[in-house]
N, C-alpha and C positions, 0 to 999 in steps of 0.2 A: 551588698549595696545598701546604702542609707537615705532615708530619707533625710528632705530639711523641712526647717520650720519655718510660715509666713512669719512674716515681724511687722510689714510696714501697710499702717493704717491705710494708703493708696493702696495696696496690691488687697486690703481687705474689701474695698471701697471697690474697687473692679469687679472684683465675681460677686459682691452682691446684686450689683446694677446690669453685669451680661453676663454672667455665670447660669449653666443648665443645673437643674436640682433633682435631687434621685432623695426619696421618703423610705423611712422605714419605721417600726413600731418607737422606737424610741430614739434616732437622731433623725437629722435633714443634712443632707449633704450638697453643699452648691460647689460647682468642677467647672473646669475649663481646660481647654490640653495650656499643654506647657510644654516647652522646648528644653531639653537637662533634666536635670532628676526633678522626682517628685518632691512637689512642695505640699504643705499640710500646715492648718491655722485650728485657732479651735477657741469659738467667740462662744460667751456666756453672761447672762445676765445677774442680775441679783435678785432675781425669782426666783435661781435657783438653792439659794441660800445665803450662808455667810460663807466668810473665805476661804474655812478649813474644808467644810462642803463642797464649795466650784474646785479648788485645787486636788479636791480628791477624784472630785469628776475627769478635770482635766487630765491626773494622768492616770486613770484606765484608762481612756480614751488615747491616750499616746503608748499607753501599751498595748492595745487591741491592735491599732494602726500599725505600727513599728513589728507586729508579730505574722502579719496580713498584708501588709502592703505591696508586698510581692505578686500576689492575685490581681492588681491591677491590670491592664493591657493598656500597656501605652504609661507617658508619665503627661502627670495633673498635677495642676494647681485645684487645690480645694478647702474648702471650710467646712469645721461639722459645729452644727446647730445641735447640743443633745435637748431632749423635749424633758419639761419638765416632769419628775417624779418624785413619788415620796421614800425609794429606793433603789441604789442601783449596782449592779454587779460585774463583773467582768464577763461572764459568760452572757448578759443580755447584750449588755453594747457592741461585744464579738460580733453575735448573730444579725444583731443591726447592720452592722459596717458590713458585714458580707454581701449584705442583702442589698444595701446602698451598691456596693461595688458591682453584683449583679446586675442594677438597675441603670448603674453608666453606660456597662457593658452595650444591653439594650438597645440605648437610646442614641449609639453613636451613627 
């Protein structure tokens, strides 16, 4: 099973304004259920750098998800916020997203 990608600037615009949000050392993650398979966005600013920097961000961050997202329960619509850092790994953002997913789990 695969996940999809948010695309449209609306559907970003929704779960920031009623989306529930799950914290971890280094992303924020704002979810909403969602009907079909799981959807996944992944918003960044330019705090966090220049473009080779956010795109390198971006895809750990779609490899951590893509390697995990099966751990979900249930399928979401969600956005991850990574927090700014002055480096970042695959094994940190793993243990984030988990702990995010944990914290959905939680809160449902």
């Amino acid at each position: 099973m695969k996940y999809q990608r948010l695309k449209k600037n609306a559907d970003f615009q929704r779960l920031f304004k009623k989306g529930k949000k799950a914290y971890s050392k280094d992303l924020t993650v704002i979810y909403a259920p969602f009907k079909g398979k799981t959807v996944m966005g992944i918003a960044l600013s330019k705090k966090h750098g220049k473009a080779v920097i956010r795109n390198r961000i971006k895809r750990l961050v779609r490899a951590a998800f893509s390697n995990n997202f099966e751990k979900l329960n249930g399928n979401f619509s969600l956005v991850v916020l990574p927090k700014v850092r002055d480096e970042y790994s695959y094994a940190d953002i793993e243990k984030s997203l988990l702990t995010c997913f944990k914290a959905m789990d939680e809160k449902k």
